[in-house]
C-alpha positions in Angstrom: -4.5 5.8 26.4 -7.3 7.9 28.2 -5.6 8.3 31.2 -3.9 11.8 30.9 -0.6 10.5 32.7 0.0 8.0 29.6 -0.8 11.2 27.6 1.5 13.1 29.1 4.5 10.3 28.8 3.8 9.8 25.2 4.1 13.4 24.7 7.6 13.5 26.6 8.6 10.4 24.6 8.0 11.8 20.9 9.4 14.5 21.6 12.2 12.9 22.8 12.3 11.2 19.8 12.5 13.4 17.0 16.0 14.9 18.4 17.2 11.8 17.8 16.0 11.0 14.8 18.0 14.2 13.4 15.0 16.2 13.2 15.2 20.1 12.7 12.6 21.8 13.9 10.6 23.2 11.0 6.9 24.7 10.1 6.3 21.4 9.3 5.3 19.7 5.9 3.2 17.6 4.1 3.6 13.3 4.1 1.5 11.8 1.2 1.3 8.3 2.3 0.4 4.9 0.9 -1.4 2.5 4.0 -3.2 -0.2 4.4 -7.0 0.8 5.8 -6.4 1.5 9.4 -3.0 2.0 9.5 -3.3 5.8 9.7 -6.0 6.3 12.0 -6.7 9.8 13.8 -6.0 7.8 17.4 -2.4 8.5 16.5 -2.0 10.6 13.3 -3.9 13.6 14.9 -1.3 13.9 17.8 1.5 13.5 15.4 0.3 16.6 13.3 0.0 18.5 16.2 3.0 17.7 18.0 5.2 18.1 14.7 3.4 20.4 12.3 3.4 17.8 9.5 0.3 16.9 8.0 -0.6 13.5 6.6 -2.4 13.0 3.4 -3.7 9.2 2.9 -4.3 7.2 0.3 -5.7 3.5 0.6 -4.5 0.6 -1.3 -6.3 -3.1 -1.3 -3.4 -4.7 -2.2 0.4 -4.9 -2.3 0.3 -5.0 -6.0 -1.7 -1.4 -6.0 1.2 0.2 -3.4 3.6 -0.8 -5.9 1.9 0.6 -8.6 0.7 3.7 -7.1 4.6 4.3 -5.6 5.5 4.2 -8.8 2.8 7.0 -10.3 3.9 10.1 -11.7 7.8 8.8 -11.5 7.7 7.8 -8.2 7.3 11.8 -6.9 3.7 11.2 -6.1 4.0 9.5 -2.8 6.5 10.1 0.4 6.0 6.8 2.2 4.2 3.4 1.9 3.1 0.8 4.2 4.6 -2.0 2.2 4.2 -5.7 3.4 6.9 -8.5 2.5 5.1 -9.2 -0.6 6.2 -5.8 -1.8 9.0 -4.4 -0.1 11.5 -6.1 -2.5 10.1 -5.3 -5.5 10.3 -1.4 -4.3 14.1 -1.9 -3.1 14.9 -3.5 -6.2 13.2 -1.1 -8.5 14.5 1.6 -6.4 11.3 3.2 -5.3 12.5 3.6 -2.0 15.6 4.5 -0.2 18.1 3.6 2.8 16.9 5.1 6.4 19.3 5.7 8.9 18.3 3.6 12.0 20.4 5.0 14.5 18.5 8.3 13.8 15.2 6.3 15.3 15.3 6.3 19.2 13.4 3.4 19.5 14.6 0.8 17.2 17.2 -0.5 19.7 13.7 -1.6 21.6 12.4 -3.7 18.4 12.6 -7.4 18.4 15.7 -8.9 17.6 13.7 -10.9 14.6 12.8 -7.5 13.1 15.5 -5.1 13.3 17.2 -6.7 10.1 14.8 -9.1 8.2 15.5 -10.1 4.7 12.2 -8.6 3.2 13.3 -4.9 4.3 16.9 -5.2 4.7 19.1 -5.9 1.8 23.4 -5.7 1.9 23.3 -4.8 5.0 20.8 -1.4 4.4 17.4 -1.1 6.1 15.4 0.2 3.8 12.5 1.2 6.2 11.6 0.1 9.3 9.7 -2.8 10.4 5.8 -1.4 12.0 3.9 -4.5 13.0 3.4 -8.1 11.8 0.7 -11.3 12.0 0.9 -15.3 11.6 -1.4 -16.5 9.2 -2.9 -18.7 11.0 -5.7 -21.9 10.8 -8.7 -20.7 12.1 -11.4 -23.2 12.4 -15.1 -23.4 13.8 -15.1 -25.7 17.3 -18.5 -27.0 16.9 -18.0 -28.0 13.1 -14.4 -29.5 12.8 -13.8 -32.0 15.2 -11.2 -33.2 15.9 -8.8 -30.0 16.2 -6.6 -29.1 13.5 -3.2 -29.5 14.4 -2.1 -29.4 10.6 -2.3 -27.6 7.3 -3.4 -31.0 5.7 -7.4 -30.0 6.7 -7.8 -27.2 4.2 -6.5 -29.7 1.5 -8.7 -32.9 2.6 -12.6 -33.3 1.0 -13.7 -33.7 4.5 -14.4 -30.2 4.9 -15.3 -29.5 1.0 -17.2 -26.4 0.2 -16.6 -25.0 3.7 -12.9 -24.3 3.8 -11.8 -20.7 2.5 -8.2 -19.3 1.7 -7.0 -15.4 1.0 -7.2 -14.4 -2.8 -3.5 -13.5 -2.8 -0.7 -14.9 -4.9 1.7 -14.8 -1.3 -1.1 -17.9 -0.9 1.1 -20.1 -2.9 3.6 -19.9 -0.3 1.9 -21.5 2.5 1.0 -24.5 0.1 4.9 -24.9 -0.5 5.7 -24.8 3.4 3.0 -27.7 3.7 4.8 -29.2 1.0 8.2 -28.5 2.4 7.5 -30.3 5.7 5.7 -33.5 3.7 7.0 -34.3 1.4 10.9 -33.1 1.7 11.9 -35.2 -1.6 11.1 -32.0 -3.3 13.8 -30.4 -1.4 12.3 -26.9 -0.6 14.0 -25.3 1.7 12.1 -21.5 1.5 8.7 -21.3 0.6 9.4 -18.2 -1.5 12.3 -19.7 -3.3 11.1 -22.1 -5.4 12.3 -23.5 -8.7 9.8 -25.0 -11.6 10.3 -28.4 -10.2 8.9 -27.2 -6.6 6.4 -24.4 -8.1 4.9 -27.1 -10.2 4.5 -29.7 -7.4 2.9 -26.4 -5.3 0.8 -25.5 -7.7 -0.7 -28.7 -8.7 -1.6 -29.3 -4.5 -3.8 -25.4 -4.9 -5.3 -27.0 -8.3 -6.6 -30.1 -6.5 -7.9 -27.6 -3.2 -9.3 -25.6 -5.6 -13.0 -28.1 -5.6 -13.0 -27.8 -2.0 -12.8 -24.5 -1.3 -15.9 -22.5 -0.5 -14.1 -18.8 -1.0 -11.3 -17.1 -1.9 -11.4 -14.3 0.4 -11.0 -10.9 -0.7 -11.0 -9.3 2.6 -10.5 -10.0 6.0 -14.3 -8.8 6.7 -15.6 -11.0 3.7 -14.4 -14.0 5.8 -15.7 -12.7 9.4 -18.9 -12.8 7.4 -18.6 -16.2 5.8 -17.7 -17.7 9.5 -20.2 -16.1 11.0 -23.0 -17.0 8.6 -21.7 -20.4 8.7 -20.8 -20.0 4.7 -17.0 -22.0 5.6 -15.8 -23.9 8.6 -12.2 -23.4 8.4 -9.4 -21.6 7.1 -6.4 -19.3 6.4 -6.7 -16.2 8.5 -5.0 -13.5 10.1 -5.4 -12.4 14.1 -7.5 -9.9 13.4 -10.3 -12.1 11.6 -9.8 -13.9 15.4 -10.5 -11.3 17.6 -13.7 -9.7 15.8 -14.8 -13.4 15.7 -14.5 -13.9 19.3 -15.4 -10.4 19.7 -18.8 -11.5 18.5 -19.2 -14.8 20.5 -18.4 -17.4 17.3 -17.5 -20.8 18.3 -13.7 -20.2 16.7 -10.2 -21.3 17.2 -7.4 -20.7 16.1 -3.8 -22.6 16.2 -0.5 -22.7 14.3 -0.2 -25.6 12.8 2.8 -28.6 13.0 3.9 -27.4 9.7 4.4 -23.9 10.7 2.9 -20.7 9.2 4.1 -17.8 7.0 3.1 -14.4 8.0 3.1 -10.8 7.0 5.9 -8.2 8.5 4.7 -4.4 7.3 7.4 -1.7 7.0 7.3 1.8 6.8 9.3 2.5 3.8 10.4 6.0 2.4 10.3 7.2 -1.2 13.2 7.6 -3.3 11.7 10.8 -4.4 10.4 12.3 -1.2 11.0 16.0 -0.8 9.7 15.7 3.0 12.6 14.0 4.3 12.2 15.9 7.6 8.5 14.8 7.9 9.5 11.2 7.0 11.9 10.6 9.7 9.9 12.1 12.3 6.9 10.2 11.4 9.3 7.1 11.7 10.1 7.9 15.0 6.6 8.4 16.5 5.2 5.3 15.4 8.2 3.3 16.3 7.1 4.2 20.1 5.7 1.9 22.3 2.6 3.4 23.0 1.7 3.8 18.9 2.8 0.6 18.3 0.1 -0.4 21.5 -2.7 1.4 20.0 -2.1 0.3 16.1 -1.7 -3.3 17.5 -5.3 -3.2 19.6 -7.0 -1.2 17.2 -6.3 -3.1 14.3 -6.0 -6.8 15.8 -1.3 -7.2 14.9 0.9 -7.6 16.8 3.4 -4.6 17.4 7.9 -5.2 16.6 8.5 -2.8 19.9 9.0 -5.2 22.7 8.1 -2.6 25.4 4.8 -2.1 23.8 3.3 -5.2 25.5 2.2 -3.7 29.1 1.0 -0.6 27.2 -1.6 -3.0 25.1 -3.0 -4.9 28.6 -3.9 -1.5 29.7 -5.5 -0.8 26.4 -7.5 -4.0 26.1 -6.7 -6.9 29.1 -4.6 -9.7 27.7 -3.6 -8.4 24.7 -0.3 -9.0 24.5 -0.7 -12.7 25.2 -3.5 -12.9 22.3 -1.3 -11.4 19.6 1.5 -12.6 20.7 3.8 -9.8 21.4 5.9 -11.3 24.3 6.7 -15.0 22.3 10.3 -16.0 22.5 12.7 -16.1 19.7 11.6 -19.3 19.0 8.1 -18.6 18.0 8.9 -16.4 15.3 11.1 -18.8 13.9 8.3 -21.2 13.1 7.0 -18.5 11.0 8.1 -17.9 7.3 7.7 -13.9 6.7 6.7 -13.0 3.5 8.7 -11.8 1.0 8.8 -10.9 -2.6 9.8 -14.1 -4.7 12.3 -13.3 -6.6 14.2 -14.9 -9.9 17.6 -15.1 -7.3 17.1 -18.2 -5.7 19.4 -17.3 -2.7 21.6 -20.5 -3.7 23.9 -18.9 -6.6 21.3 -20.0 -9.0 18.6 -17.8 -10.4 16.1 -20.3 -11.8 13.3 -19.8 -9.2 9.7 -18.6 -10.2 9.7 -14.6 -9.8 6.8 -12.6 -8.8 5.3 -12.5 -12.5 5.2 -16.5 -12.7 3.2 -16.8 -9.3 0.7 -14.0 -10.2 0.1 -15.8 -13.8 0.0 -18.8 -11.8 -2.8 -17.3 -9.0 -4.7 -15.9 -11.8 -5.0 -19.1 -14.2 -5.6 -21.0 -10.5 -8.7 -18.9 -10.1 -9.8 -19.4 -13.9 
């Protein structure tokens, strides 16, 4: 906020915080921290290291499959905390990267959403193992003068009428949103989580990605690769996230965006702690500031996401007008249940059997996809 009074009130509120999240007061320390580019921007991390005397060393990653790896380097004692989306969060609470947090030490958790105080990608037996930061729909985002008539299903990025001008993320989490469209069309398969899916299923999913393949223009690496292609009229429509949206309309493209019939999956990040940290102190604190509304607020606007605090919301209008309508941090419960969070697929499949495709078999998959 620039208005010193907000300044003021966040100052009163961190500070408030860290009591409460069983902070001693110390010199301070040193957080080594795996993020996602723009998730540890000065905006916030500058008052933090003032205001708690721990300083914050970041390191990038372009992918979940890099945090994992790099959580793991040097035996795991190389990193204090990670940025992990679904995609990754199990595979680091099953490998035992990371470790339990104590929620009730985190003043502002009772404010979260309902939806994300105990999801399944960071909450296992009834431990959080990190707390949930911020979260996106990925949704169907489309050009208004090119695709007529509106979308209203996932069908369009799988039909030749748009080939060579439909583009899709170059993730293996993709396969997942071609087994929801699957799961609501053709319900003989019987898949009943898009993450859980036995050969039968992943075959049947797999062989709908190999005939999209022809038609699709780009797999994009990057959320600013496909701003580009949009813009430059390289692809009409696809899979994209919020923030794709708002730098699009940002720059006056003809785009919309909509959820489709089908539903959507979606990404839910969490703040996750190493196994291995030494910085325990720094770790909890850091928790607890950017739990806070107005973090939350100014991660949400700055990076285009849409923040788990519920009392963020009038905090973002005054940051940028209509915010919290566009990113849809005030939806009712039954918004979020239209979207299918991403998680790590795992061997378990959730039934009592274990014959579902793991994490391995989809990345083999992706990569063989792509040839």
């Amino acid at each position: 906020m620039r208005k010193r009074m907000w300044a003021l009130l966040a100052t009163l509120a961190v500070a408030a915080a860290f009591p409460a999240a069983g902070a001693t007061k110390q010199a301070g320390g040193t957080l080594n921290m795996i993020a996602w580019e723009g998730y540890l921007q000065p905006q916030w991390v500058n008052p933090f290291e003032k205001q708690t005397g721990c300083q914050i060393h970041p390191k990038y990653a372009g992918s979940s499959d890099e945090m994992v790896t790099l959580m793991r380097s040097g035996g795991g004692t190389q990193y204090d905390m990670v940025s992990a989306s679904g995609d990754a969060s199990l595979r680091l609470i099953y490998g035992h990267d990371v470790q339990p947090v104590d929620v009730s030490k985190i003043s502002s958790f009772k404010d979260f959403n309902k939806a994300f105080q105990s999801p399944p990608n960071n909450t296992v037996g009834g431990k959080h193992y990190g707390i949930s930061l911020q979260w996106g729909p990925n949704i169907l985002l489309y050009n208004t003068q090119k695709v007529h008539p509106a979308p209203t299903s996932w069908s369009a990025i799988y039909s030749p009428k748009y080939k060579g001008k439909i583009t899709v993320p170059d993730n293996p989490i993709q396969i997942a949103d071609a087994a929801l469209y699957l799961m609501k069309t053709q319900p003989s398969l019987g898949i009943k989580d898009p993450y859980e899916l036995n050969s039968t299923q992943f075959n049947a999913t797999i062989s709908l990605l190999k005939r999209q393949k022809p038609l699709v223009k780009r797999y994009w690496p990057s959320g600013g690769q496909e701003i580009s292609d949009f813009k430059n009229g390289n692809v009409w429509i696809g899979a994209a996230w919020p923030y794709q949206l708002s730098q699009l309309v940002a720059a006056k493209a003809p785009v919309k965006d909509v959820i489709p019939k089908e539903g959507a999956t979606g990404w839910l990040d969490t703040w996750m702690v190493s196994a291995h940290t030494k910085n325990l102190d720094c770790a909890y604190k850091w928790l607890a500031y950017i739990s806070t509304p107005k973090v939350q607020a100014e991660q949400a606007t700055n990076y285009g996401e849409t923040p788990v605090n519920s009392k963020a919301c009038p905090i973002m209008n005054k940051l940028v007008k209509g915010s919290c309508v566009q990113y849809h941090a005030n939806e009712p419960l039954k918004y979020f249940k239209q979207i299918y969070f991403w998680k790590t697929p795992l061997a378990d499949c959730g039934n009592g059997q274990k014959n579902c495709m793991d994490y391995t078999k989809w990345q083999q998959a992706w990569t063989q996809l792509k040839g």
